[in-house]
C-alpha atoms as one frame of an Amber mdcrd trajectory, in Angstrom:
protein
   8.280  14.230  17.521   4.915  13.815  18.751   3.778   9.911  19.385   0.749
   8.844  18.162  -0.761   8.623  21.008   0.260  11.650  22.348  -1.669  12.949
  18.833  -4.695  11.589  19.519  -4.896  12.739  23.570  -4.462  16.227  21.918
  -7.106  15.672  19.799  -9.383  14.328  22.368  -8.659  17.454  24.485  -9.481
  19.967  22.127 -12.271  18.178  21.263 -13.878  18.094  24.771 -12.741  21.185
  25.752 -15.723  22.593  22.728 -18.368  20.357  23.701 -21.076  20.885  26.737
 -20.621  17.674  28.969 -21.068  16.740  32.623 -17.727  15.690  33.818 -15.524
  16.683  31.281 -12.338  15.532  33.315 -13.657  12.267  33.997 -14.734  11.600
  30.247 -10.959  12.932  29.155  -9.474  10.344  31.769 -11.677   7.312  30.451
 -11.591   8.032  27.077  -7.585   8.991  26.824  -6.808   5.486  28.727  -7.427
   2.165  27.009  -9.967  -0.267  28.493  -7.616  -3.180  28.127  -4.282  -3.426
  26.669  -2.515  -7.206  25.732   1.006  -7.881  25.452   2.498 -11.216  24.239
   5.849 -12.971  23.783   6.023 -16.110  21.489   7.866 -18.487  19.832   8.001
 -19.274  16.051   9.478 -22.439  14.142  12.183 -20.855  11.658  12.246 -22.701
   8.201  16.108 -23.537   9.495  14.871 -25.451  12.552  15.409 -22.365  15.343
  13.004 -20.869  16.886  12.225 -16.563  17.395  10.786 -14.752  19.482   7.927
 -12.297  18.256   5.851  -9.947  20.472   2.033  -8.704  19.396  -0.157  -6.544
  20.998  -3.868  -5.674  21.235  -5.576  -2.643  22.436  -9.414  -2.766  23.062
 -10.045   1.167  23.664 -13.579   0.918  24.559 -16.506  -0.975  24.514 -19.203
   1.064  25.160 -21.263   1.078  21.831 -20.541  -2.712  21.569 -17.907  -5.403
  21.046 -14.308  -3.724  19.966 -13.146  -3.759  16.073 -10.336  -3.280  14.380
  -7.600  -4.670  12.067  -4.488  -6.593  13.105  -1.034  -5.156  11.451   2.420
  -6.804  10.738   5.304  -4.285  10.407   8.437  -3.452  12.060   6.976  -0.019
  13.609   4.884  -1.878  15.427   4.769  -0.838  19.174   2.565  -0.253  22.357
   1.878   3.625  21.442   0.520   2.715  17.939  -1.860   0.145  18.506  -3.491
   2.158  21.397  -3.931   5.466  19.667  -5.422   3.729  16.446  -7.862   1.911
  18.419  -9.069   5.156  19.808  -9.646   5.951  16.786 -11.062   3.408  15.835
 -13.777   4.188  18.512 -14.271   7.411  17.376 -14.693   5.973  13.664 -17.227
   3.556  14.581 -19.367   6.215  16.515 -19.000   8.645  13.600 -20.186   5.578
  10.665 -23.119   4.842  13.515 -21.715   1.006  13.900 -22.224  -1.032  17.567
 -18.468  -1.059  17.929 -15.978   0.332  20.107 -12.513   0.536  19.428  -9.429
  -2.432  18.672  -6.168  -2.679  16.901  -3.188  -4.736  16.697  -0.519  -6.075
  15.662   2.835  -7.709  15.438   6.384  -6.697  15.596   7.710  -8.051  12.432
   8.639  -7.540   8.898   6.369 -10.036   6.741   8.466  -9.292   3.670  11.283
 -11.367   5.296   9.340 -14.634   6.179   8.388 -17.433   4.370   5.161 -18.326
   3.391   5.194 -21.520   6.061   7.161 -18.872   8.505   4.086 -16.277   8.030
   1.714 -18.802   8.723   3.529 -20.265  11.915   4.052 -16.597  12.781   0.153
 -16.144  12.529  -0.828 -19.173  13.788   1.418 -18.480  17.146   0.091 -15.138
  17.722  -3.742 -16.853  18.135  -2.288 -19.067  20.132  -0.970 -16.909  22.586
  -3.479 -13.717  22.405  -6.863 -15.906  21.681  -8.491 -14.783  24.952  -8.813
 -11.236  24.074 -10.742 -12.282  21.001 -14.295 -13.598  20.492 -17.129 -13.000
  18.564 -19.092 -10.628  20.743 -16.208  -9.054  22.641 -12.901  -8.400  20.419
 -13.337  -8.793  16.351  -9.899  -8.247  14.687  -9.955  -7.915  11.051  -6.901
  -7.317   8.326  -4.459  -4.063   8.488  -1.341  -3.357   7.040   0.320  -6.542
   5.356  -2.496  -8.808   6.067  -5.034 -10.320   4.409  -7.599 -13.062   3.745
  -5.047 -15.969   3.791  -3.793 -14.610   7.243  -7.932 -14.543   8.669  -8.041
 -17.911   7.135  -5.483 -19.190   9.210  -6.354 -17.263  12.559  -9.930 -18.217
  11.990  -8.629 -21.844  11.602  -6.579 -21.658  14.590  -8.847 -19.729  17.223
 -12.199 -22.541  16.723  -9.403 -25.566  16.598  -8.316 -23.859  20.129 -11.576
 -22.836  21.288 -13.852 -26.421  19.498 -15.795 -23.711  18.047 -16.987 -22.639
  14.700 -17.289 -19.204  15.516 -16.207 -17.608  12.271 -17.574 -14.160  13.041
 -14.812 -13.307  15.255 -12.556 -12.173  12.517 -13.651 -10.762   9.485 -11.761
  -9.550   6.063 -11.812 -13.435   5.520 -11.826 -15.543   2.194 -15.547 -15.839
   0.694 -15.687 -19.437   1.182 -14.973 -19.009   4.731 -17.653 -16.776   5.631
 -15.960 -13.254   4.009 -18.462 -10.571   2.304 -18.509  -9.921  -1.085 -17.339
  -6.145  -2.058 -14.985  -6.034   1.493 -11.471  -5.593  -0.705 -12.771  -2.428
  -2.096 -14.931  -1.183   0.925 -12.160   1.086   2.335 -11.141   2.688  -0.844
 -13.917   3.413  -2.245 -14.997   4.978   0.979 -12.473   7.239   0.759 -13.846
   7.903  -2.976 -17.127   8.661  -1.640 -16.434  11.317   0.973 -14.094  12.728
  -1.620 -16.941  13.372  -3.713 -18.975  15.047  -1.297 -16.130  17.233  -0.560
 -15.607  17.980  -4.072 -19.534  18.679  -4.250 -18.813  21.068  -1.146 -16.208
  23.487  -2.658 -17.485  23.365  -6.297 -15.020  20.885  -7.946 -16.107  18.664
 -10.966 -14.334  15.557 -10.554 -14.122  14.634 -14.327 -10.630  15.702 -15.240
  -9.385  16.082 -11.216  -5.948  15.889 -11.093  -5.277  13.126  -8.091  -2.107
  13.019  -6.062  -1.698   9.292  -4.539   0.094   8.130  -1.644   0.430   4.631
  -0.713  -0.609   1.855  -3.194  -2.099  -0.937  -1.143  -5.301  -2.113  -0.930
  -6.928   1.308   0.340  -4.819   3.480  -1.925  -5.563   1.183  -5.563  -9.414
   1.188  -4.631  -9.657   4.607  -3.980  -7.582   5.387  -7.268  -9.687   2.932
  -9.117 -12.943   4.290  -8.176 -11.994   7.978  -8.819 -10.096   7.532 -11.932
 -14.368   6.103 -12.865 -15.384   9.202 -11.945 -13.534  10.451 -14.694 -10.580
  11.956 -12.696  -7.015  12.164 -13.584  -4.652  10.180 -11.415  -1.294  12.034
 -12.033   1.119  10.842  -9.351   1.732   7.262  -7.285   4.244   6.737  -5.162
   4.022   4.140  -2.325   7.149   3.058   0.101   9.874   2.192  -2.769   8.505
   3.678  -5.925   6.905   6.914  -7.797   5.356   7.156 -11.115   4.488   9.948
 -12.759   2.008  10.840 -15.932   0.484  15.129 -16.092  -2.721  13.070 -18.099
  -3.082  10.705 -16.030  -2.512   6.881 -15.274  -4.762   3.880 -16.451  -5.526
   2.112 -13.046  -7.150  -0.760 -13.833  -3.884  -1.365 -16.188  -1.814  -0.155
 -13.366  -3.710  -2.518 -11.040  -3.090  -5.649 -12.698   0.655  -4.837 -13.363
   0.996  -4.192  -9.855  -0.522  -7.132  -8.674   1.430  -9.201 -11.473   4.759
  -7.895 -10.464   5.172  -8.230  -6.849   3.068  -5.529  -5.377   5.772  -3.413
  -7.107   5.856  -0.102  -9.263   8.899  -0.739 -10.622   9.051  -0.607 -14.283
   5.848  -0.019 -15.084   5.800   1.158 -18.855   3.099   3.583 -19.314   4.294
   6.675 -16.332   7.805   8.200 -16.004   9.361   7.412 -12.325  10.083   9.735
 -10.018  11.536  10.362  -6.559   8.910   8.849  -4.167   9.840  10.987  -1.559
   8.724  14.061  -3.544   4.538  13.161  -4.172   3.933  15.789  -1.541   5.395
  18.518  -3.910   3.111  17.974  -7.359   0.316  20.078  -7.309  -3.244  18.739
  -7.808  -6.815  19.593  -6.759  -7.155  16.254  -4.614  -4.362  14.900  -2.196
  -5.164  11.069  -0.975  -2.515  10.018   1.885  -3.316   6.069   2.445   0.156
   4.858   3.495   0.892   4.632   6.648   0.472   7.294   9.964   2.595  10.897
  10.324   3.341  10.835   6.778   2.542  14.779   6.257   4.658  16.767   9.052
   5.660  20.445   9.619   8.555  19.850   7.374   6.855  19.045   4.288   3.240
  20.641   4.613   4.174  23.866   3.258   5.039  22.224  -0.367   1.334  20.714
  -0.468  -0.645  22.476  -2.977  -4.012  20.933  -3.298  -7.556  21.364  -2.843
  -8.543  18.973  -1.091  -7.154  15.985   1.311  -9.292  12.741   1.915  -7.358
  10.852   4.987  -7.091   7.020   3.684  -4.821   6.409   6.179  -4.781   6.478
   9.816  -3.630   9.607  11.599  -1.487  10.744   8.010  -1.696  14.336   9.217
   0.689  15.753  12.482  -1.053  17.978  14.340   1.208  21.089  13.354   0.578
  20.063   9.737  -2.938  20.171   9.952  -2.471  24.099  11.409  -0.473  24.655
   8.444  -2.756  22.963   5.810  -5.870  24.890   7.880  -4.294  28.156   7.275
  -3.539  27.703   3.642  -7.388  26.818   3.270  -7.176  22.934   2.574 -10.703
  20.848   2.127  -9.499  18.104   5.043 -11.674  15.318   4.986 -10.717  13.338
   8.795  -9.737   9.890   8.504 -12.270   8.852  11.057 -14.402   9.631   8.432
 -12.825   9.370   5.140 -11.794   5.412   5.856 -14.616   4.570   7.730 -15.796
   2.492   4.550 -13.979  -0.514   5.988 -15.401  -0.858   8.971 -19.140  -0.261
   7.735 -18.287  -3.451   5.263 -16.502  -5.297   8.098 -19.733  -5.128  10.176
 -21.366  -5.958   7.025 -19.549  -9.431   7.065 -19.931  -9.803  10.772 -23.660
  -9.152  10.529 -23.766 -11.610   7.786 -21.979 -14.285   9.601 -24.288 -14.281
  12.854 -27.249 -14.403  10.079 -25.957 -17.068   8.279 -27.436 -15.138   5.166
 -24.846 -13.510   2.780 -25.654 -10.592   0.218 -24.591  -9.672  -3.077 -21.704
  -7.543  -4.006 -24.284  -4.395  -5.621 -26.574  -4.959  -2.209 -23.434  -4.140
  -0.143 -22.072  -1.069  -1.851 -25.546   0.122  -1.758 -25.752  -0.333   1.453
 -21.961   0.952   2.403 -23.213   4.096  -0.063 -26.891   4.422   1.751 -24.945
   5.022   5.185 -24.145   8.518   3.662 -27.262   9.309   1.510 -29.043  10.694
   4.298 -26.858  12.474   6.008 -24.988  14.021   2.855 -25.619  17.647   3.399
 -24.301  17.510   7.149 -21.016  15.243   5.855 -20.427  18.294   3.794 -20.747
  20.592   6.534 -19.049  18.503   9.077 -15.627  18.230   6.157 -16.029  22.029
   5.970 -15.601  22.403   9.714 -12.684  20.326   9.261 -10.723  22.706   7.336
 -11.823  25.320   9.969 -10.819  23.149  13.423  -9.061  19.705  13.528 -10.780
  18.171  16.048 -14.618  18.742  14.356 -14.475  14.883  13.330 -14.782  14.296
  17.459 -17.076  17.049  18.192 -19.409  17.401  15.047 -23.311  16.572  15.597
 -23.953  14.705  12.471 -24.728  11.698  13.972 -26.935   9.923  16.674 -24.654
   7.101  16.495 -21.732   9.698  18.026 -24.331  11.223  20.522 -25.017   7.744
  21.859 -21.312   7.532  21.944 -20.559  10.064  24.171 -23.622   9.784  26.082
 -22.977   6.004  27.222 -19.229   7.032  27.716 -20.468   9.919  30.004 -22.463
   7.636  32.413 -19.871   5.167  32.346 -17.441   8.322  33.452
């Protein structure tokens, strides 16, 4: 099976090959490497007095538009591969939203689920120590991924200025409000996702009130997205996330579902108001819009052909293989690319960051209007550029929506 890595240098290629540039070769070779690539070993106090050995990583792909950005992950899949394809991606998804960023991602070997609270945040605290040189406030600007959140900022933010006899507090963001987070960042990525599904849906003719919504992954980009849709007046028939699937043909309340969720564990388990279902069958229900937002690879060759649907709206990183996406293509799928489609966290992450080197902090309506503005302009050629998407993959590299991507390219050409 194809790495993820291997995914995105595949993209990249394609995507070159269709554009006109000077020195196409030496853009490939800069821009299918990673600028800088960290590798740590640590130790961790055990709640039974031993200590373990953890390793973390961080990619920094490039920094061309500006300082590198992206989340930090714990999870077993962790590896070298991963963290250095999504933070190519991540440059190509700041370029596309028109944000000074290049590229970063992260992570940790580990399975959170199996710590303690005091092991999580010795866990955390270890990793600063030991990678807080790559980071800084207008160089590397992690921010929460998968099975992070605003308690594990708080306690790398505390951590890197103890280190560093700083108060730097811009060099992580996703953080607590009372440490400096933005109002309105929980939801940003979601309803992102939300938004570009609309203009998709505006695209091919589909009224979104009554929309039957297929939902994969539950976390914090998957609920958001569900909860701003099901506003919108669409149905969300299906959930199924990495244990669980529920089931209802007229669809699910989500705030109700939201609160359960968040009451019981982060679990869908029992919940009394959907029938449960086999998880690994979500791809199989038809509905008019698909929403993968667990984690990457999730749609392959082996289960694309089941997918009946409309239209997809990436949540997640890299859901969709590359022979998948030839198979979805050909059957006439509305793809919206996650480089676009999940871009809403990133806008409000730069949000906070922009807020934190101001000192000035902004309501919760000023930043959706602001995350929501990004679009407004350019909503005609998002609609084109998601059409080109179901024609040929790689459009999200090579469309011309957006000076921000020109600039991109441009600066990565003379650096080539």
């Amino acid at each position: 099976m194809m790495s993820e890595f291997e995914m995105y240098r595949q993209q990249l290629r394609n995507a070159i090959d269709e554009m006109e540039l000077d020195n196409k070769e030496a853009v490939y070779d800069l821009l299918s490497e990673v600028n800088r690539f960290y590798e740590v070993s640590f130790p961790v106090q055990m709640d039974d007095g031993t200590k373990k050995v953890f390793k973390g990583y961080r990619s920094q792909h490039n920094s061309a538009l500006g300082p590198t950005k992206g989340g930090l992950r714990f999870h077993p899949g962790v590896d070298e591969g991963e963290v250095k394809a999504l933070s190519a991606w991540m440059s190509m998804k700041c370029a596309v939203a028109g944000i000074p960023y290049g590229g970063g991602k992260g992570g940790i070997t580990v399975d959170p689920k199996k710590l303690s609270e005091r092991e999580l945040e010795n866990l955390t605290r270890g990793f600063v120590k030991a990678m807080h040189p790559a980071f800084g406030e207008k160089f590397d600007i992690p921010a929460p991924d998968v099975n992070t959140n605003g308690q594990i900022m708080s306690w790398m933010i505390d951590e890197y200025n103890a280190i560093t006899r700083s108060q730097n507090i811009g060099v992580f963001t996703g953080k607590p409000l009372e440490l400096g987070g933005s109002l309105g960042r929980t939801e940003a990525t979601g309803y992102g996702v939300g938004f570009t599904v609309r203009e998709a849906a505006a695209k091919i003719g589909l009224d979104l009130k009554g929309a039957r919504v297929v939902l994969q992954g539950f976390g914090n980009v998957g609920s958001f997205a569900a909860e701003w849709l099901y506003k919108q007046g669409c149905k969300i028939i299906a959930i199924a996330n990495s244990r669980n699937g529920l089931y209802d043909a007229e669809g699910m309340n989500i705030p109700a579902l939201m609160k359960y969720y968040e009451e019981n564990g982060n679990d869908l388990a029992g919940y009394p108001d959907a029938k449960p279902f086999d998880k690994d069958e979500i791809f199989s229900i038809e509905c008019d819009i698909l929403l993968p937002c667990g984690l990457g690879g999730a749609i392959t060759k082996d289960n694309a052909d089941k997918i009946n649907t409309k239209i997809i709206s990436e949540g997640a990183n890299g859901p969709l293989t590359p022979e998948a996406d030839e198979i979805l293509i050909k059957k006439g799928v509305f793809i919206v690319p996650d480089i676009l489609a999940n871009s809403g966290g990133v806008t409000v992450s730069y949000f906070e960051w922009v807020q934190n080197l101001q000192g000035y902090y902004w309501s919760k309506e000023e930043v959706f209007e602001k995350e929501e503005y990004r679009n407004d302009p350019e909503r005609d050629a998002l609609r084109a550029l998601c059409r080109q998407a179901c024609q040929r993959r790689h459009c999200g590299f090579t469309g011309d929506h957006h000076a921000g991507q020109r600039a991109h390219l441009k600066n990565l050409q003379r650096r080539a």
